[in-house]
C-alpha positions in Angstrom: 51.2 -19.0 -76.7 48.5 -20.6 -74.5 48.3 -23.2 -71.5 45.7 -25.7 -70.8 43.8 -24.3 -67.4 43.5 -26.9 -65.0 42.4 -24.3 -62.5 38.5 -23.9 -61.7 36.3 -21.7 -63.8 35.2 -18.6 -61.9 32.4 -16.6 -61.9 31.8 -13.7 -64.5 29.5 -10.6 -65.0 28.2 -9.5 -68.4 31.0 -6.3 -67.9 33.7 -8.3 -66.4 37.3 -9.0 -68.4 39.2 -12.0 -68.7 41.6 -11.0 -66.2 39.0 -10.1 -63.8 37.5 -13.8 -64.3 40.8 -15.4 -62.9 40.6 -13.4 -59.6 36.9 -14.1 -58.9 35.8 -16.2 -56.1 35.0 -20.0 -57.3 31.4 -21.2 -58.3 31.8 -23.6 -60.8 34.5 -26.2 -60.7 35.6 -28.7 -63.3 35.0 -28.4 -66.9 32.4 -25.7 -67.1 30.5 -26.1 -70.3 27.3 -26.4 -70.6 27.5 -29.8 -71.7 29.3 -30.6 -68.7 26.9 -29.1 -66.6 23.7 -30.7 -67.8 25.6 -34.1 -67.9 26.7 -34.0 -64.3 23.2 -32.8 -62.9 21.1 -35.3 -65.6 23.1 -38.7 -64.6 21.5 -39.1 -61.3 17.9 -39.1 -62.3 19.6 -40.8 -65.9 21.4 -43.4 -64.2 20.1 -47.1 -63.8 20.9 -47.3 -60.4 21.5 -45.0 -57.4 24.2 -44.9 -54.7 24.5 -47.9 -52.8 24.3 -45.0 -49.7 20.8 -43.7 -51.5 19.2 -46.9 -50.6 20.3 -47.7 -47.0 19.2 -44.3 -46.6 16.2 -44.4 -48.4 15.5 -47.8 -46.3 15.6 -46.0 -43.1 13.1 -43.1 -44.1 10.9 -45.1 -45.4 10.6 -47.3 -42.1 10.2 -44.3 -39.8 7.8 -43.0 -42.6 5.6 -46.0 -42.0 6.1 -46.0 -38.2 4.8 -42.1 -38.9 1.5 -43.9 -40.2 1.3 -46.1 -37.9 1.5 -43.9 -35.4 -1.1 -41.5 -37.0 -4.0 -44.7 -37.2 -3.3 -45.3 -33.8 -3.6 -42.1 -32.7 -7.0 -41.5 -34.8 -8.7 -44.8 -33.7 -7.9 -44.3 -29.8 -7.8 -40.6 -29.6 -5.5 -38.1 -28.8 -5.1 -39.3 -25.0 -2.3 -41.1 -26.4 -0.2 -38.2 -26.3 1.7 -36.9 -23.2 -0.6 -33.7 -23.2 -2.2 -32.8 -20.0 -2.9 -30.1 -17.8 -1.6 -27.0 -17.8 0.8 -28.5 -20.8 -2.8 -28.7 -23.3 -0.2 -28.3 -25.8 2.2 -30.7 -26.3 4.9 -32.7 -29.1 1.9 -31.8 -32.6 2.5 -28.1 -31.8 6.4 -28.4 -30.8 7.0 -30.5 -34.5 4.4 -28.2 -36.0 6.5 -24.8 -35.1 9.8 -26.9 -35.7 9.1 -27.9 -39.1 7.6 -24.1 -40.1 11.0 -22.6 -39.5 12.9 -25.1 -41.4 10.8 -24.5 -44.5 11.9 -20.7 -44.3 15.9 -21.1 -45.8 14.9 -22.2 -48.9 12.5 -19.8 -49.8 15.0 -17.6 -48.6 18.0 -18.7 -50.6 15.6 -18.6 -53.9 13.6 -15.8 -53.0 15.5 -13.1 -51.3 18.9 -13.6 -53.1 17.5 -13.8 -56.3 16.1 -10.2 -55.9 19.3 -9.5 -54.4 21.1 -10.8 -57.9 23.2 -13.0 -55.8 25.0 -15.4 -58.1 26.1 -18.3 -55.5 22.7 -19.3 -55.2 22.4 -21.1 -58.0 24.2 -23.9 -56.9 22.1 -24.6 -54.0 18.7 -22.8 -54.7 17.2 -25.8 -56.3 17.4 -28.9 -53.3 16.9 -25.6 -50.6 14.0 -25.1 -52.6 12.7 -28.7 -52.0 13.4 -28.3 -48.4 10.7 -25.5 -47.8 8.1 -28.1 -49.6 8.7 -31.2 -47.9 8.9 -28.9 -44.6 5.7 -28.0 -45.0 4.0 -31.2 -45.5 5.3 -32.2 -42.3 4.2 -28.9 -40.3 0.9 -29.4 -42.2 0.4 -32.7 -40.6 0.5 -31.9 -36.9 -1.9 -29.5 -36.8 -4.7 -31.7 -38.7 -3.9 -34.4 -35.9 -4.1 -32.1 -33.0 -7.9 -30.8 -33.6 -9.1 -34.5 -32.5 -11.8 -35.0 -35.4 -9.4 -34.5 -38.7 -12.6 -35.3 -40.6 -14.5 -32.1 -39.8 -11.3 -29.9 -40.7 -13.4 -28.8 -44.1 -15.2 -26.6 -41.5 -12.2 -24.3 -41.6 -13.1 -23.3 -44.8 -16.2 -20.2 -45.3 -18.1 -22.7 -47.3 -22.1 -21.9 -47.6 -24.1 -24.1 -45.3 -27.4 -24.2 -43.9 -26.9 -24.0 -40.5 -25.0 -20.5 -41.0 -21.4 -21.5 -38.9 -18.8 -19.6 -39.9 -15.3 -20.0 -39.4 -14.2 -18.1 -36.4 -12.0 -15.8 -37.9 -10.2 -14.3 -34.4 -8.8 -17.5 -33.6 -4.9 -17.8 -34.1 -5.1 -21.4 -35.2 -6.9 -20.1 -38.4 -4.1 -17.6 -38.9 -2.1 -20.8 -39.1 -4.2 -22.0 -42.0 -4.9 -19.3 -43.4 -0.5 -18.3 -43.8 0.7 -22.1 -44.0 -1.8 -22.7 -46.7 -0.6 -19.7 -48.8 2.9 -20.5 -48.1 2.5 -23.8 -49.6 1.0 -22.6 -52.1 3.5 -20.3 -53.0 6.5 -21.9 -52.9 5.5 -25.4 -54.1 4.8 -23.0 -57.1 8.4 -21.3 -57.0 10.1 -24.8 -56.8 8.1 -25.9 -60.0 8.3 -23.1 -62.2 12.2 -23.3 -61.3 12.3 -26.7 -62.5 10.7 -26.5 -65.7 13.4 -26.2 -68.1 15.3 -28.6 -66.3 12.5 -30.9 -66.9 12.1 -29.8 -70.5 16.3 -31.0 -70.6 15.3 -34.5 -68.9 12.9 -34.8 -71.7 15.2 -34.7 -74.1 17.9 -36.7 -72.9 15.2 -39.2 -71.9 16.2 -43.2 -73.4 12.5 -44.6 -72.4 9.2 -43.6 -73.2 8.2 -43.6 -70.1 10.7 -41.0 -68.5 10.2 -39.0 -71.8 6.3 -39.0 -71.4 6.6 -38.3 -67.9 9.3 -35.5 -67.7 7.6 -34.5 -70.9 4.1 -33.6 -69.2 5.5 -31.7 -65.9 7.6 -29.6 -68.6 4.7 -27.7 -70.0 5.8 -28.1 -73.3 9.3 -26.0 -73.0 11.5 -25.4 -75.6 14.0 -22.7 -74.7 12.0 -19.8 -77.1 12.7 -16.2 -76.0 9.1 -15.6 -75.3 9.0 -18.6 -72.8 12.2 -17.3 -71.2 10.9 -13.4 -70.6 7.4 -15.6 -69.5 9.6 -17.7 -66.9 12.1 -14.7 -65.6 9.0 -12.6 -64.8 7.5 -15.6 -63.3 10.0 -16.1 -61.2 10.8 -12.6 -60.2 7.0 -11.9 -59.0 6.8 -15.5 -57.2 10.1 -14.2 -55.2 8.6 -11.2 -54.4 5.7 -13.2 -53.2 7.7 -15.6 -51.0 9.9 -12.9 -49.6 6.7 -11.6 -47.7 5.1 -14.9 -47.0 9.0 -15.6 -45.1 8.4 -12.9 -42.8 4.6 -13.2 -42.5 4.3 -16.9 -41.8 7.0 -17.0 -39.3 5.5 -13.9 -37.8 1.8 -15.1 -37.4 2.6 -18.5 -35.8 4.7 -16.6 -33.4 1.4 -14.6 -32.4 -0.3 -17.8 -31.7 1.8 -17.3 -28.3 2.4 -13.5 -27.8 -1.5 -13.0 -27.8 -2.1 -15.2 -24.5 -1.4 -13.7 -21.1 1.1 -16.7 -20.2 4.5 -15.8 -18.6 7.5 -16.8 -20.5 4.5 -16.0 -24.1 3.6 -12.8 -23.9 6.0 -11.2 -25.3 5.8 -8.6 -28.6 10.1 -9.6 -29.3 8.4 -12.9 -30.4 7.8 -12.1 -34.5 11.3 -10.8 -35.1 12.5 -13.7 -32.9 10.4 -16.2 -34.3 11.6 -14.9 -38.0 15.5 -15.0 -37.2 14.8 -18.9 -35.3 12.8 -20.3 -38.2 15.8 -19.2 -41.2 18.3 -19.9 -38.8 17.2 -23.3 -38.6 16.6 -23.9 -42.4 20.3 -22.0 -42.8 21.4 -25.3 -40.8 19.4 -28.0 -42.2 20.7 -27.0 -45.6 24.2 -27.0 -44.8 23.5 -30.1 -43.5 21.9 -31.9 -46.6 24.5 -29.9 -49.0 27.4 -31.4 -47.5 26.6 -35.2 -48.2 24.5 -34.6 -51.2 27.6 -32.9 -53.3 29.8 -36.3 -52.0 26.8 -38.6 -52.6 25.6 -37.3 -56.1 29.1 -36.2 -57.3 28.1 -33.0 -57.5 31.4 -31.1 -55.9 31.6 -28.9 -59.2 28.7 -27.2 -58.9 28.2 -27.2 -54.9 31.7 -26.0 -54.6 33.6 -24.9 -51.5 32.6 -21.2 -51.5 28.7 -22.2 -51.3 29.3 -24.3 -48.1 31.0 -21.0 -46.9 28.8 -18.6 -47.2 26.0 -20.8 -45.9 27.9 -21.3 -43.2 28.6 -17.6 -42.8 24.6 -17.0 -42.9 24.3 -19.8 -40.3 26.8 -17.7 -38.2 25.1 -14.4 -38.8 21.8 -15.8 -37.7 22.9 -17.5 -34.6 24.3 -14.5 -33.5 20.9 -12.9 -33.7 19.4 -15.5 -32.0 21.9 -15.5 -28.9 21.0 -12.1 -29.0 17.4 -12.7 -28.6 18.1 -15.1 -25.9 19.7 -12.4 -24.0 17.3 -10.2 -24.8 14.7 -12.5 -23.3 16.0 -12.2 -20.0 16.5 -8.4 -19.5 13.4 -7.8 -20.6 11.8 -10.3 -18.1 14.2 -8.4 -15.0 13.8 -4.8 -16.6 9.3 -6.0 -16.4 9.1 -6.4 -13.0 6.8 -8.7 -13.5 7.5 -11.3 -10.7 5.6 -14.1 -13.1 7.5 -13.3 -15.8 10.9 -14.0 -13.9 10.3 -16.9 -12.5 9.2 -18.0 -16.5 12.5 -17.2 -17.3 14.3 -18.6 -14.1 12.6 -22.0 -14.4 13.4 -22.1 -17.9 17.4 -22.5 -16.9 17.1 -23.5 -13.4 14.4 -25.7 -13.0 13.1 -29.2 -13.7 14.4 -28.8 -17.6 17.7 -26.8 -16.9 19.3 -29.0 -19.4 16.9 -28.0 -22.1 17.6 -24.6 -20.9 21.2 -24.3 -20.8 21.2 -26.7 -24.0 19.3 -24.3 -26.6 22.0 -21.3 -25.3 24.6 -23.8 -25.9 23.4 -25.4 -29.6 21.9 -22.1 -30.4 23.9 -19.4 -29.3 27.5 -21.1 -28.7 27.8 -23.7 -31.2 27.6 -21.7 -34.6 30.3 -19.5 -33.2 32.5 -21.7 -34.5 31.9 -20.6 -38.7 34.4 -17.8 -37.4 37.0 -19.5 -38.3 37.7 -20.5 -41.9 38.6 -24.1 -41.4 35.8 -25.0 -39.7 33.4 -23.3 -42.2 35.8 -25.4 -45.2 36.0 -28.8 -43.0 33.2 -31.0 -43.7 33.5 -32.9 -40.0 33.2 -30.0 -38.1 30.5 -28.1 -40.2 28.4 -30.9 -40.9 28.0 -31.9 -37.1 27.7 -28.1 -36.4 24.9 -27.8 -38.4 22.8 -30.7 -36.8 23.8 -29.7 -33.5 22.1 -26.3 -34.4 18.6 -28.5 -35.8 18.4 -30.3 -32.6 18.6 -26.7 -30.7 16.3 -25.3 -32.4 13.7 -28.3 -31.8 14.8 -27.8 -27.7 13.9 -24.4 -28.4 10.2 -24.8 -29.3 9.7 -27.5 -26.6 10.8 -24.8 -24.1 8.5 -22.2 -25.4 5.7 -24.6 -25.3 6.5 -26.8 -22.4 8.7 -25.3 -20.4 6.1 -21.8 -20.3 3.0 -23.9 -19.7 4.0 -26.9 -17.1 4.6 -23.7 -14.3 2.3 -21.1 -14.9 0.7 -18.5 -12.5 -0.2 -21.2 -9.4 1.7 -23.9 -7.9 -1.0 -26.1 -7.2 -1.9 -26.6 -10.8 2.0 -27.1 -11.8 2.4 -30.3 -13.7 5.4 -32.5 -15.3 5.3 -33.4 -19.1 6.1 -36.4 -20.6 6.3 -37.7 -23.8 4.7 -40.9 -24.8 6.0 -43.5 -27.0 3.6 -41.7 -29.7 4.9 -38.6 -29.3 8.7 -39.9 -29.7 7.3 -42.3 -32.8 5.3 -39.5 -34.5 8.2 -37.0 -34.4 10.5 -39.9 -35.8 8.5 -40.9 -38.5 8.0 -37.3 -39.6 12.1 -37.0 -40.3 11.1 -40.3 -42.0 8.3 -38.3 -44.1 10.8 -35.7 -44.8 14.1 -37.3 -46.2 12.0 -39.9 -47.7 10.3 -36.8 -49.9 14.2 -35.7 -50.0 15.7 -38.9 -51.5 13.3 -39.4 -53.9 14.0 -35.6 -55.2 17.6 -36.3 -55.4 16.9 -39.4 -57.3 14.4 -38.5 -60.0 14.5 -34.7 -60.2 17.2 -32.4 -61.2 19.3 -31.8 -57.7 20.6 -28.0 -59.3 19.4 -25.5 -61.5 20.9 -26.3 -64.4 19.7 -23.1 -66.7 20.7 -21.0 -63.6 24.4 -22.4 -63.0 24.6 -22.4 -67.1 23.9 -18.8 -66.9 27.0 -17.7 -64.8 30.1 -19.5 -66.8 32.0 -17.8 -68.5 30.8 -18.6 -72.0 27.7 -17.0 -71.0 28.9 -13.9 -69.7 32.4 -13.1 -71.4 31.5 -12.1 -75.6 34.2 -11.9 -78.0 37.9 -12.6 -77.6 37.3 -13.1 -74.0 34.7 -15.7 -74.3 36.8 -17.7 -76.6 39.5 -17.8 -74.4 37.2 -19.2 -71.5 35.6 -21.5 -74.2 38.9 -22.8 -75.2 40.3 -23.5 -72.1 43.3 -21.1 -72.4 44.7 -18.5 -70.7 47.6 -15.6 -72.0 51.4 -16.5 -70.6 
């Protein structure tokens, strides 16, 4: 005699039993069939309209995405006077956002990359939109830079391109590191997130009810269709692109870090900055995806297959990383007592006790204090404490690089050439308008593009996995009295 389940679907291995399915953490709630899964991830881009939410939101973005613009002309007609830099602090808000929006691009090439290698299941339901993150991430970083050289016009002479009057790139300077690693990181991961998405696209196609779409969906699909040749193509694909990205995770956050540690400056010069760079920059993209899964999975309807458990373990990672970063923090300051250097103390002293305690005392507090919370169950499973958690942790990671850049520069080795920063109303707008840039990228993902990996989370139900009498218990939707 059988029962109708009303229970979740849990998550299976190729060698597990049907008794072992029912005692298996939750991925995928609701009906899980494949059907079910491609209709719940296909009606958002399918439907006529989006949420009412999606357009206030999309309404803002797109206003601080033209006051980004705006900001930008300005900025290029007047020159870049118009930003708070001055000296000692030559560098100012471009490389802050710059070094910001690096590390936030680092979780989702980390969720994709590293715990595909790792064969870790819960990814799937969050890999694709953590993906997307890293992308749109990086067309912000990219844009700070390009601004901050003055004359964006001559930037083709970072390229070695032959020319007659024989200048060359100068290949020792860290700013060309920075092209050199964001370019390739770009590179790489916009083609991770695109080689993900192609049967997805290929699915779209299909379902499309307008020539349009289907024309559209029909051309970025590559001409898929689902033959076991094109599979073993796309797994290897996507197996050597993860290997790829794994390395660029570590080496991008590592070589922007050496921009500083190479100077002699106090409070920069420092060889704990790679590994403390590396465990800021996922730390911060651990927190900006927690805080885009929580509203999207209410938004989208998409609770199924961004369940509970993913939310949790992202929290947990968030946890984990913030401790390593407290850690670092600590770190900081024995290392500037055990130096000696007198220079070096005073960096670290006027970093919590001078004109920008706050900042000081504020990046221990959102950085170090605040994810301390995800030890405790409920708050990792409550979406009003780990959704404000998260930001909390964003907005201390951006106090973080203006301390390093600021903070280490406005006091450096003589007190006569000590000078206050400010930010102008450019700086304040550009950094606005390049949140604007970002969710507006994000929204319009969400909206035309498949949200989840639907030939990944198709891949762990139990259909897939269980054969025989087990997987026609899980197809039936029975389980024994």
């Amino acid at each position: 005699m059988t029962t109708a389940i009303t229970a979740p679907i849990y998550e299976t291995g190729f060698d597990n039993t049907a008794d072992d399915v029912l005692r298996q953490p939750v991925l995928v709630t609701g009906q899980a069939t494949y059907q079910e899964v491609t209709r719940k991830v296909c009606r958002v881009a399918e439907a006529p309209r989006a949420p009412r939410a999606w357009y206030v939101c999309f309404a803002i973005s797109l206003s601080l995405l033209a006051l980004l613009l705006a900001m930008i002309g300005y900025e290029l007609f007047t020159g870049v006077g118009v930003w708070g830099n001055n000296s000692p602090v030559d560098w100012g808000f471009p490389i802050i956002n710059f070094v910001f929006w690096v590390g936030i691009a680092h979780a989702g090439t980390l969720i994709s990359a590293i715990l595909l290698l790792f064969r870790q299941k819960w990814r799937t339901g969050i890999n694709r939109f953590a993906e997307a993150t890293t992308v749109f991430a990086v067309a912000c970083a990219g844009i700070f830079p390009a601004i901050h050289v003055g004359r964006p016009w001559f930037e083709y002479w970072l390229a070695p391109y032959p020319n007659i009057m024989g200048d060359w790139p100068n290949f020792l300077s860290p700013l060309l590191w920075d092209a050199c690693a964001v370019g390739t990181y770009v590179t790489v991961s916009t083609l991770f997130w695109y080689t993900g998405m192609v049967p997805d696209l290929a699915s779209l196609r299909d379902r499309a009810t307008s020539r349009l779409k289907h024309t559209i969906y029909g051309i970025f699909s590559l001409g898929w269709r689902g033959s076991a040749r094109q599979w073993h193509i796309y797994e290897r694909a996507n197996i050597i692109l993860a290997a790829l990205a794994t390395a660029l995770v570590l080496g991008v956050s590592s070589t922007v870090s050496t921009d500083f540690a190479v100077s002699q400056i106090p409070g920069w010069h420092e060889t704990i900055f790679p590994p403390y760079f590396t465990a800021g920059a996922i730390f911060s993209g651990f927190a900006i995806v927690l805080a885009l899964a929580i509203p999207a999975r209410e938004l989208f309807g998409l609770k199924d297959l961004i369940t509970r458990r993913h939310i949790d373990n992202l929290a947990k990672l968030t946890l984990l990383l913030g401790s390593m970063v407290l850690y670092v923090y600590l770190m900081e300051f024995v290392i500037a007592w055990y130096s000696g250097n007198m220079y070096e103390r005073f960096a670290y002293l006027n970093r919590e006790f001078g004109p920008y305690w706050w900042l000081g005392w504020g990046i221990l507090f959102c950085n170090g204090v605040v994810p301390q919370v995800f030890w405790f169950k409920f708050a990792r499973q409550t979406w009003w404490l780990a959704w404000p958690a998260a930001v909390l942790c964003i907005m201390g990671m951006w106090m973080e690089r203006f301390v390093i850049v600021v903070v280490s520069l406005h006091r450096d080795f003589l007190p006569s050439s000590w000078h206050m920063f400010a930010p102008t109303w450019i700086d304040i707008g550009t950094l606005a308008g390049s949140f604007g840039l970002f969710f507006t990228l994000f929204l319009l993902f969400c909206r035309y593009l498949p949200m989840v990996a639907m030939s990944e989370v198709k891949a762990i139900l139990p259909q897939a996995a269980i054969p025989h009498a087990g997987g026609q218990m899980a197809r039936s939707g029975a389980k024994p009295e």
